[in-house]
Backbone bond lengths (Angstrom), bond angles and torsions (degrees), N, CA, C in turn:
res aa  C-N    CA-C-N  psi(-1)  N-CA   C-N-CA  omega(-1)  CA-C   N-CA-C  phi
1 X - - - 1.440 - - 1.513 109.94 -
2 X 1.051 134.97 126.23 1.609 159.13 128.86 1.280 131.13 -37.21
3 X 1.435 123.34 98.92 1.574 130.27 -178.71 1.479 112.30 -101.35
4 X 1.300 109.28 139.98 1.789 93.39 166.02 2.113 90.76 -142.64
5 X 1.318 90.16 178.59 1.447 89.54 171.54 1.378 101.58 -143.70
6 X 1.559 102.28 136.19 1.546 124.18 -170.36 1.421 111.87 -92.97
7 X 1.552 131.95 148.23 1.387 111.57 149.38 1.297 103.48 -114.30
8 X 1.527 117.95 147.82 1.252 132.44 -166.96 1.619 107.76 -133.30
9 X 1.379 104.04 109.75 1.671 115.03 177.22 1.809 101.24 35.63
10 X 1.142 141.18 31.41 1.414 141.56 105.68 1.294 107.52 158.16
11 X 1.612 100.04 -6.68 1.999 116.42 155.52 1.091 129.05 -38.19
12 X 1.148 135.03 123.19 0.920 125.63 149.01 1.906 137.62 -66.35
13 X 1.067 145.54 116.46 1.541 120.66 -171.69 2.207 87.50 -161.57
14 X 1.561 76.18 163.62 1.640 110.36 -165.98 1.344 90.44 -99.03
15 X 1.554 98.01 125.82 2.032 101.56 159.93 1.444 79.49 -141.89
16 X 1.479 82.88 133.83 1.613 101.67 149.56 1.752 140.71 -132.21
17 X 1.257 106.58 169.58 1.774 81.03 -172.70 1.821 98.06 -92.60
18 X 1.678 97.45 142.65 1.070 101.66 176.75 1.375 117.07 -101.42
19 X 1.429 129.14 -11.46 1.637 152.01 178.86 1.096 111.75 -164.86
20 X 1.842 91.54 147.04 1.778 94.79 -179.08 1.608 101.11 -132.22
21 X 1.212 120.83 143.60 1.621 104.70 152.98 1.931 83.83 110.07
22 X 0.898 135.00 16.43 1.251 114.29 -148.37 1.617 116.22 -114.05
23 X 1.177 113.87 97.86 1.646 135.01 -153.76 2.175 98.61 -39.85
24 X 1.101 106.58 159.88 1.658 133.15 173.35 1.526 99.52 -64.14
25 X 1.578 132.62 -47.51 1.120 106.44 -150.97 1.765 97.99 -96.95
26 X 1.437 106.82 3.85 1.618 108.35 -179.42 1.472 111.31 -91.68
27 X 1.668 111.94 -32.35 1.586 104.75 170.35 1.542 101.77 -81.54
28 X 1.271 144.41 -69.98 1.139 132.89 -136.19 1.534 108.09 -44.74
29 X 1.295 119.22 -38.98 1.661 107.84 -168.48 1.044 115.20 -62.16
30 X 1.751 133.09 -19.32 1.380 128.74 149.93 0.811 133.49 -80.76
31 X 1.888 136.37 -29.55 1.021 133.56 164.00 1.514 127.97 -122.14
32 X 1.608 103.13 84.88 1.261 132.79 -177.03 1.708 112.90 -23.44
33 X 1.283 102.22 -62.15 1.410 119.32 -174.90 1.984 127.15 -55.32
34 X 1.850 83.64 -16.94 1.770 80.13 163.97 1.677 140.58 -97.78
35 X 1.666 79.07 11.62 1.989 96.08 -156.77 1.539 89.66 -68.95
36 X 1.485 139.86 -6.71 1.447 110.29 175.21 1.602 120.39 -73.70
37 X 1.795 107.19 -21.98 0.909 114.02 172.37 2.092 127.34 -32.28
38 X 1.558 86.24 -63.16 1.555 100.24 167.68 1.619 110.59 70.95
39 X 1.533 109.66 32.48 1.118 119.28 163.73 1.616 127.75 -94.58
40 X 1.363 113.78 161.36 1.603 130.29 -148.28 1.648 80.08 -79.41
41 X 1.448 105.26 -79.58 1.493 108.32 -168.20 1.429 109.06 -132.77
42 X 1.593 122.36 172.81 1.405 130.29 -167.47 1.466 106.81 -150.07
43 X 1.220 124.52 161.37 1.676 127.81 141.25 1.070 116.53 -120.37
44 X 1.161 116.07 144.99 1.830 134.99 -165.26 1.700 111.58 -105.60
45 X 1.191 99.16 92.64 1.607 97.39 155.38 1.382 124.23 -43.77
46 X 1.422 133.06 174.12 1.310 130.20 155.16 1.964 99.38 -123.12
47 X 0.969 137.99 138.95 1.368 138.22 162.13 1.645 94.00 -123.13
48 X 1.306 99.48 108.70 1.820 133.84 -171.60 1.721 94.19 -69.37
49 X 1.691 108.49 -63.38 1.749 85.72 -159.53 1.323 94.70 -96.61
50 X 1.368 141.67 54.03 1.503 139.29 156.54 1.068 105.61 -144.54
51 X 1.835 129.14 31.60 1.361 136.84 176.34 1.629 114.76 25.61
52 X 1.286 129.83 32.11 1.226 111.62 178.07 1.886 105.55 -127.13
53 X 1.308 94.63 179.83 1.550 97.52 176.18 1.430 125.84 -107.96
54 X 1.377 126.46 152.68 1.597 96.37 -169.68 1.918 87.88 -127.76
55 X 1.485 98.73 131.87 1.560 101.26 169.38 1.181 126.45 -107.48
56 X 1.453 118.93 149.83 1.411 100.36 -165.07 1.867 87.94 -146.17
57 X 1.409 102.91 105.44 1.456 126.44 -150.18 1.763 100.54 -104.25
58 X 1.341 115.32 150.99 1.698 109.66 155.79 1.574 123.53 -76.19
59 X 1.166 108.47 41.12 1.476 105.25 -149.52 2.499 89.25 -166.01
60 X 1.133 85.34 -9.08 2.060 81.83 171.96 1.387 94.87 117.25
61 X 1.514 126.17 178.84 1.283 126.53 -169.03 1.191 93.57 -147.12
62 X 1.814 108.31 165.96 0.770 138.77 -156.56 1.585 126.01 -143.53
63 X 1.423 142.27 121.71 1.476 124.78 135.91 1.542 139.16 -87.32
64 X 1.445 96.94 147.82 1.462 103.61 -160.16 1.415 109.50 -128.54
65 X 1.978 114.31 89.60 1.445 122.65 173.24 1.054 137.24 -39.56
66 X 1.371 150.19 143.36 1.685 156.93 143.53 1.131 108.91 -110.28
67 X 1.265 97.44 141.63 1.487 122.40 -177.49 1.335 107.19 -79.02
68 X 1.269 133.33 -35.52 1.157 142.09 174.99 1.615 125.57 -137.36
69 X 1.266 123.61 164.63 1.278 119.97 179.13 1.340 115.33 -80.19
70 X 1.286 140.01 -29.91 1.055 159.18 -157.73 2.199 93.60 -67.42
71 X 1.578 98.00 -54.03 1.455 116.23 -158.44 1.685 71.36 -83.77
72 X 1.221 148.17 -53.96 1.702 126.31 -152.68 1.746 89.85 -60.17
73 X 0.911 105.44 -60.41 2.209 107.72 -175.67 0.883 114.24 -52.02
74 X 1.838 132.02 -31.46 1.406 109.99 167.25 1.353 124.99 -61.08
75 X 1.573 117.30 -40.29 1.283 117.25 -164.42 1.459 99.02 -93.33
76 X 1.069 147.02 4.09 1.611 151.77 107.45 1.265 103.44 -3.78
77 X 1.319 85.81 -104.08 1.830 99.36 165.85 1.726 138.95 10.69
78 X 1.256 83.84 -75.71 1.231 128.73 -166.85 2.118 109.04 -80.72
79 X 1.485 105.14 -30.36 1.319 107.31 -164.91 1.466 94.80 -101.85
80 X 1.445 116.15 -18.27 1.243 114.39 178.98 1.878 102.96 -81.95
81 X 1.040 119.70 -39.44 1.288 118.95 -177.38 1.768 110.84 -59.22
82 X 1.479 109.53 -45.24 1.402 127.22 -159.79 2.158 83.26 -69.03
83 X 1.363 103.65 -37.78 1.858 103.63 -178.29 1.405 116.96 -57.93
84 X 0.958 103.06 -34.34 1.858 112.14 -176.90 1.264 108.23 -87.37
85 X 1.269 128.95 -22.22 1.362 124.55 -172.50 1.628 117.43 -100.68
86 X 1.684 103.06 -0.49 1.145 129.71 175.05 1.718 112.25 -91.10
87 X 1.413 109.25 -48.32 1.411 116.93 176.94 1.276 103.90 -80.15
88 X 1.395 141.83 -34.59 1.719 117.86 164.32 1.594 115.02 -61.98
89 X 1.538 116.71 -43.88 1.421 93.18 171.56 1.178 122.47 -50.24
90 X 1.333 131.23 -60.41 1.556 140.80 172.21 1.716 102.60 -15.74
91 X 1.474 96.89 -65.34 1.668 105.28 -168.70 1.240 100.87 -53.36
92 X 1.078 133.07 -50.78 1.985 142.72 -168.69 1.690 104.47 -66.29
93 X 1.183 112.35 -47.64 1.205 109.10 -179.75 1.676 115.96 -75.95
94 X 1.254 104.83 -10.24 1.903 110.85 -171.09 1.588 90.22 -96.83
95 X 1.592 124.79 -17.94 1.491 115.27 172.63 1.177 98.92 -102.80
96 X 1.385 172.56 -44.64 1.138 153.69 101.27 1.700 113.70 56.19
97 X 1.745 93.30 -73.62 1.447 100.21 -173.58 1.271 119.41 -75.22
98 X 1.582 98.19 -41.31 1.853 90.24 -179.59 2.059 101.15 -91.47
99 X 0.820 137.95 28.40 1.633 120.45 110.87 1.242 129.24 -78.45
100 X 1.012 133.54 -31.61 1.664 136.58 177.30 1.883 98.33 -53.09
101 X 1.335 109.14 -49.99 1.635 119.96 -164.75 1.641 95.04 -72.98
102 X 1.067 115.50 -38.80 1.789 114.29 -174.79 1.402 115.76 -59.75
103 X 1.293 90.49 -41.10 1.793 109.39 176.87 1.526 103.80 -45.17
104 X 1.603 118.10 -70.94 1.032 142.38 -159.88 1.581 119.68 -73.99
105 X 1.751 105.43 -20.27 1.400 101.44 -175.91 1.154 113.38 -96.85
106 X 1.330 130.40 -13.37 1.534 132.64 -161.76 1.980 95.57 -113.44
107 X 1.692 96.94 136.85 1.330 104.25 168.97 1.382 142.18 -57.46
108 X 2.227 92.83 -39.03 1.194 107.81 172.86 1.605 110.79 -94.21
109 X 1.824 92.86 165.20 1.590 91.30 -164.77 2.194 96.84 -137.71
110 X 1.270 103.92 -174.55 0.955 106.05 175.13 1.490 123.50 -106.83
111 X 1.586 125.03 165.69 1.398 92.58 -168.94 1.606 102.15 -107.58
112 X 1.439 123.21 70.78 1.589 145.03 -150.01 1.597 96.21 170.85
113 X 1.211 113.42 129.00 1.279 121.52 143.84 1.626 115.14 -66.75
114 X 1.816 132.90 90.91 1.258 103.59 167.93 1.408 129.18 -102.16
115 X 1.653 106.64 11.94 1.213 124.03 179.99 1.392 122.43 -85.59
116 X 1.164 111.37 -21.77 1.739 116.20 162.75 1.765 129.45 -61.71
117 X 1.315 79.04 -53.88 1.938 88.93 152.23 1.203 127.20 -32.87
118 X 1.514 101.45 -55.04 1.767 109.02 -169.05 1.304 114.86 -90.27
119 X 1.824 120.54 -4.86 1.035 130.65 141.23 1.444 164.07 -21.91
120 X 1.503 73.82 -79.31 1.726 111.75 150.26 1.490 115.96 -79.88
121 X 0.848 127.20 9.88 1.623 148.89 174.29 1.449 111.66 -85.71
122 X 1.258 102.98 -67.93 1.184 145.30 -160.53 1.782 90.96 -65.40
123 X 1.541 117.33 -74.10 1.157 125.70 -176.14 1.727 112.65 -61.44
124 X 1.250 131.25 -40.15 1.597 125.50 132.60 1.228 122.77 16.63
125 X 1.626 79.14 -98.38 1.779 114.80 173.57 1.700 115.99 -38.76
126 X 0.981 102.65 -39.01 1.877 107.93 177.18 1.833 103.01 -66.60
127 X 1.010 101.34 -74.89 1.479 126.57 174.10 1.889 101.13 -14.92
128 X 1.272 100.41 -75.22 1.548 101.98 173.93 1.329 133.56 -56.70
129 X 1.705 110.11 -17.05 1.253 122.08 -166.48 1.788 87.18 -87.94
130 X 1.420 127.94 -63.07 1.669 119.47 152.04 1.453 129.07 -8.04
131 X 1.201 95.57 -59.50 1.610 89.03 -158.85 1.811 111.30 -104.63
132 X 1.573 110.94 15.16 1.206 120.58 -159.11 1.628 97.34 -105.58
133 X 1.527 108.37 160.58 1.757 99.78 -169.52 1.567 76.93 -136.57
134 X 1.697 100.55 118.26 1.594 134.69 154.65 1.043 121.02 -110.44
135 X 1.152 116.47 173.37 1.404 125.29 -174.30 1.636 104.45 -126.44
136 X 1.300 127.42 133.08 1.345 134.10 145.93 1.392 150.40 -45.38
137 X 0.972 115.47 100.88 1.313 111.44 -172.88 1.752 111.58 -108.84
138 X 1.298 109.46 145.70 1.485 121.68 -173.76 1.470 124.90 -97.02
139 X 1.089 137.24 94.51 1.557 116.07 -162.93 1.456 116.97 -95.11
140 X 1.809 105.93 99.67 1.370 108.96 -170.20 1.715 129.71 -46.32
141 X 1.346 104.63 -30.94 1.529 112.52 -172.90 1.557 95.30 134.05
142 X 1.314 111.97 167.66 1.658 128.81 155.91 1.241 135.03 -63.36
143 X 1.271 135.08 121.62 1.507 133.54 -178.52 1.305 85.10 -59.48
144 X 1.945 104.02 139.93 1.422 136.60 147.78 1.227 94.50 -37.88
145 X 1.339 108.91 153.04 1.281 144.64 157.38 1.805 113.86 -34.52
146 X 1.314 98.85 -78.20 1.956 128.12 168.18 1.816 100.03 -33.75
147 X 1.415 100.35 -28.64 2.137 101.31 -151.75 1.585 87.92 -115.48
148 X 1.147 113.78 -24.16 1.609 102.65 167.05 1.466 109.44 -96.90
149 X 1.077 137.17 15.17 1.505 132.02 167.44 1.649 96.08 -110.23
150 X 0.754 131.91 -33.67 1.314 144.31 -176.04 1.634 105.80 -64.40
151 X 1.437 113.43 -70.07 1.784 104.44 140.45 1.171 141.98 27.50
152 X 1.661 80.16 -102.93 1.524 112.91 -171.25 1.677 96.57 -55.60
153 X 1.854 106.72 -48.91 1.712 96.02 -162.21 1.669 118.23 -72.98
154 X 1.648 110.59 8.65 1.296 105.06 -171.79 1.399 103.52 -118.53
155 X 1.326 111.86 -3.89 1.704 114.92 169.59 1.414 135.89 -120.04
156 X 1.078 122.98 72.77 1.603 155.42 -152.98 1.924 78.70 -44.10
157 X 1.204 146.48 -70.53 1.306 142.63 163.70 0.803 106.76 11.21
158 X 1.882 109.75 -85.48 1.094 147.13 -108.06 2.128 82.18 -94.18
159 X 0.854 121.00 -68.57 1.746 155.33 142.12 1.707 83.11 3.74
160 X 1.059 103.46 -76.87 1.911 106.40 -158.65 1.553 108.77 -67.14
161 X 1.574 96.49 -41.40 2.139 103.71 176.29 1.810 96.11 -57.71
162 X 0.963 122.17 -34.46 1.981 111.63 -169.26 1.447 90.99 -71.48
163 X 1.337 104.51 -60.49 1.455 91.34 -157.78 1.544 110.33 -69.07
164 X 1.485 163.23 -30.86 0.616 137.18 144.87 1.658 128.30 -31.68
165 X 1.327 105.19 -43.36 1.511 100.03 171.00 1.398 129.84 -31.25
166 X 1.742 102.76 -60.49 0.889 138.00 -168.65 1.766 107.18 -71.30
167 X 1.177 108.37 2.46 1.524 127.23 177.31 1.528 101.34 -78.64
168 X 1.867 81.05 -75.62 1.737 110.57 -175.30 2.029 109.35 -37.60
169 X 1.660 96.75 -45.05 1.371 99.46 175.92 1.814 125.86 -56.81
170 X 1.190 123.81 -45.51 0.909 135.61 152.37 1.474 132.94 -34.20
171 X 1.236 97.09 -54.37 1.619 104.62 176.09 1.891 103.01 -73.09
172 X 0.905 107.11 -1.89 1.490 106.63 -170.09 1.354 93.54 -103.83
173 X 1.587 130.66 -33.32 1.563 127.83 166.33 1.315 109.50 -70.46
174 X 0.910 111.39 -6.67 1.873 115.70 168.28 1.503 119.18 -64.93
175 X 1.709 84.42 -71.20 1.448 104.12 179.40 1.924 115.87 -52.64
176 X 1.547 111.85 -28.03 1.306 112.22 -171.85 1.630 116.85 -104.67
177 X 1.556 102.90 14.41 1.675 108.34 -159.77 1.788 87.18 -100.66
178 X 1.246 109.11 128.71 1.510 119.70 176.58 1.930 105.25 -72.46
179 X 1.199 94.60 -40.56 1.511 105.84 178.69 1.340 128.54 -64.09
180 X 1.885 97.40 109.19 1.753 108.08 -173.96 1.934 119.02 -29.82
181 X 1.424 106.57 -27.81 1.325 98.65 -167.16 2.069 103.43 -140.48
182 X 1.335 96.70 44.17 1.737 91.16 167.81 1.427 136.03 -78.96
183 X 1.694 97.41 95.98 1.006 115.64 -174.65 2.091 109.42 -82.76
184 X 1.308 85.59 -8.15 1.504 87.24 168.69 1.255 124.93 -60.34
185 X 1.286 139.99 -13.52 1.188 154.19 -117.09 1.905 96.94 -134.41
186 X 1.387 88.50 -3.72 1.605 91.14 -167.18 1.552 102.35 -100.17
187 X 1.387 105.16 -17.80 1.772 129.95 -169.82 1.489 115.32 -101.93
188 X 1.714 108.62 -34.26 1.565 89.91 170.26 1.373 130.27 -54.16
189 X 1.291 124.93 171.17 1.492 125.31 173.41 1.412 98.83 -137.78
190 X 1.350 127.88 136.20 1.575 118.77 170.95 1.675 133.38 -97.69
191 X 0.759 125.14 156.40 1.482 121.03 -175.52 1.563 115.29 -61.18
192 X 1.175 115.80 128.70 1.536 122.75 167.77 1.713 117.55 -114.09
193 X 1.119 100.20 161.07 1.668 110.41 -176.03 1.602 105.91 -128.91
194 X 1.223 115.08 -172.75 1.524 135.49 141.54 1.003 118.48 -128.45
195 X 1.218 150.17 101.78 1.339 134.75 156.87 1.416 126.70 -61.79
196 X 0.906 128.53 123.89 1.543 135.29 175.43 1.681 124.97 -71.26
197 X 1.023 145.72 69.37 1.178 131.15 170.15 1.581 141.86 -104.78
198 X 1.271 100.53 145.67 2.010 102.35 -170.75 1.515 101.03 -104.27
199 X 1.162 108.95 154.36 1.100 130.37 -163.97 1.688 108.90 -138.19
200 X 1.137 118.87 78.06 1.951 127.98 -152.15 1.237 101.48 -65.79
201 X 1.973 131.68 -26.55 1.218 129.74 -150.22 1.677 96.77 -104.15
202 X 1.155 108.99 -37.14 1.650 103.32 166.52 1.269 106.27 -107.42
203 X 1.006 150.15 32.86 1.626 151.82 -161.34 1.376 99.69 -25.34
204 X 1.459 72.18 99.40 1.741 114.24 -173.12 1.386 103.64 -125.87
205 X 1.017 150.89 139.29 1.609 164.18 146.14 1.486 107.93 -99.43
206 X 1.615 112.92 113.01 1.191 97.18 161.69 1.498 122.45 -139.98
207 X 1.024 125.74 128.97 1.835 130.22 -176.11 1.669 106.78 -74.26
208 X 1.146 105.95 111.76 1.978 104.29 174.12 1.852 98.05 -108.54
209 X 0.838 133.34 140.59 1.470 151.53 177.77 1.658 102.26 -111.53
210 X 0.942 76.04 115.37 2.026 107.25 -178.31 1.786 113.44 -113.13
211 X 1.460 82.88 117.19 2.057 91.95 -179.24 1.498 88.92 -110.43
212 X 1.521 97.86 146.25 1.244 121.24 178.89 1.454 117.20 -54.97
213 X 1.327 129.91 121.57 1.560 116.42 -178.47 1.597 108.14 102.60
214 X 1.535 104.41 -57.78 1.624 112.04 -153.74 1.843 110.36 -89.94
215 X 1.444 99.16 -23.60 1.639 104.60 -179.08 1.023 112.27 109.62
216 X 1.790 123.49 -147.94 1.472 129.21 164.08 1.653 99.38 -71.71
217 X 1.672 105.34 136.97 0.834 111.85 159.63 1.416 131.54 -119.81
218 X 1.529 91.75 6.49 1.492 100.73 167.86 2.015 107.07 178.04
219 X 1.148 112.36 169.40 1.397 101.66 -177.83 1.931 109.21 -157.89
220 X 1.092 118.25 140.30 1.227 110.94 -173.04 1.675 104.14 -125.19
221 X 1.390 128.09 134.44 1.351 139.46 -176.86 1.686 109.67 -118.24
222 X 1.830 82.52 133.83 2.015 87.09 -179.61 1.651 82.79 -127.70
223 X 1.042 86.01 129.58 1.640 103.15 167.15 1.843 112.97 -111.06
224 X 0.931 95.68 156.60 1.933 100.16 -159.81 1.782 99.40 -127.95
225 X 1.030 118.06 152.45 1.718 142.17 -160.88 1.579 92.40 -81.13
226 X 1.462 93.20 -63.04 1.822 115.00 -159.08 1.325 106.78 -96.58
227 X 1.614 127.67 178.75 1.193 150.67 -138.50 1.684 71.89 -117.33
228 X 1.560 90.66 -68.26 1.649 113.48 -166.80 1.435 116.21 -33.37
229 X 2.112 109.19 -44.04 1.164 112.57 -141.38 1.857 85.51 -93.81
230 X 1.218 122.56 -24.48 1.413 126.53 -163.15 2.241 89.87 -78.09
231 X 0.898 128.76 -67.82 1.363 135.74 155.26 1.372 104.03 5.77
232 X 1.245 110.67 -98.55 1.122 153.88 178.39 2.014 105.48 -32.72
233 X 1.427 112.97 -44.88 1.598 132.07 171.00 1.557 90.01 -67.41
234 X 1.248 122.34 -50.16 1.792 98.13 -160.07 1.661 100.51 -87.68
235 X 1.428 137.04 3.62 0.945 129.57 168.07 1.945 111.66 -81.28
236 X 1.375 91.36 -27.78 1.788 79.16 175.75 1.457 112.69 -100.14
237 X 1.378 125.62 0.75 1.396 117.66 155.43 1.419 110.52 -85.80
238 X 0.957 132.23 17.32 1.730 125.83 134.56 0.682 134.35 -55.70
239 X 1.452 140.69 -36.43 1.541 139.77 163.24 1.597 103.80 -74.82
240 X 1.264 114.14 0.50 1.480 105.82 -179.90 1.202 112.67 -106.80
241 X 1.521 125.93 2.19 1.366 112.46 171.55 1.416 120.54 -147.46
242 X 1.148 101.07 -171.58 1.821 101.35 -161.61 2.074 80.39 -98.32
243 X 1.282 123.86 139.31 1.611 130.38 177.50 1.596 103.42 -69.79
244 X 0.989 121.37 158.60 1.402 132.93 -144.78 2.238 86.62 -110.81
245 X 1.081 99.38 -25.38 1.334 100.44 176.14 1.551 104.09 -137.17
């Protein structure tokens, strides 16, 4: 996700981009009102305290009002879910094709059909991805450096999950050190993160901290009252992280 900050006739206010890249036939079914546009693809701002959306299309731009915040997060929600369920078909259907083409390009064959299997597998697999109810998740970017040390020093938890990690990691340079006597293994330190993620349908924010090797090593959840107040949270973890794209 992509933040910038605008000034507007002597306002100050936060827009950020909430999607980029994002094909005609995936927005229009939510937002009816841009199909005259008749553009390929767009990215969608969010402008938080004027509830609307701002598009910015190959084809001219657009804003797009809500009456309420409640209705801007559903179709959030909702457009992010309809995105993911768009790019696994894509993926299923792009393996789909190049087995269908493998079949067809090579002389020699096997004496088994095992490509029909993975076919009908394959077409399955779509099927469920349709009719299945997920939830979306947003991946804000990585806490800065400054905002992940900052963190660590205010969450005594947060503090004890690394360093154990950083245990677990070790013992794992043990297990993988060819060398009769690696005492090096006592000195590495491994890389940690935060990941940032929103969650629009329960507006949920949650930070998971990832050590190199070992996984999550810990994760912290803020859950929010309002439409408004969850909004409003992923606009000030923008200055807190590095964008995920």
């Amino acid at each position: 996700m992509e933040c910038a900050v605008f000034h507007y006739r002597g306002v100050l206010k936060m827009v950020f981009k909430l999607f980029y890249n994002v094909r005609y036939h995936e927005i229009t079914p939510f937002l009816s009102s841009v199909k005259e546009l008749n553009f390929d693809n767009c990215d969608i701002w969010i402008d938080v305290d004027n509830k609307k959306l701002l598009l910015y299309t190959n084809n001219g731009n657009t804003d797009v009002n809500f009456n309420g915040y409640d209705e801007l997060l559903d179709m959030i929600a909702e457009l992010g879910k309809d995105m993911i369920a768009n790019d696994l078909i894509d993926a299923l259907n792009h393996a789909i094709n190049d087995l269908t083409s493998y079949r067809s390009y090579y002389n020699v064959g096997m004496d088994k059909d095992v490509i029909r299997p993975l076919l009908d597998e394959l077409e399955k697999k779509k099927k469920e991805i349709l009719d299945s109810d997920f939830t979306a998740v947003l991946k804000l970017g990585v806490l800065k450096e400054e905002e992940f040390d900052k963190l660590i020093r205010n969450d005594a938890e947060a503090k004890k999950a690394i360093r154990k990690a950083i245990r677990k990691y070790r013992e794992l340079c043990y297990e993988n050190d060819d060398d009769d006597e690696p005492e090096g293994c006592d000195h590495v330190v491994p890389t940690a993160d935060a990941v940032v993620l929103a969650v629009p349908k329960e507006k949920r924010i949650e930070i998971k901290i990832i050590v190199d090797q070992v996984g999550e090593a810990y994760r912290i959840t803020k859950n929010y009252d309002t439409a408004y107040e969850f909004l409003k949270a992923i606009d000030e973890y923008w200055d807190k992280v590095i964008p995920s794209y």
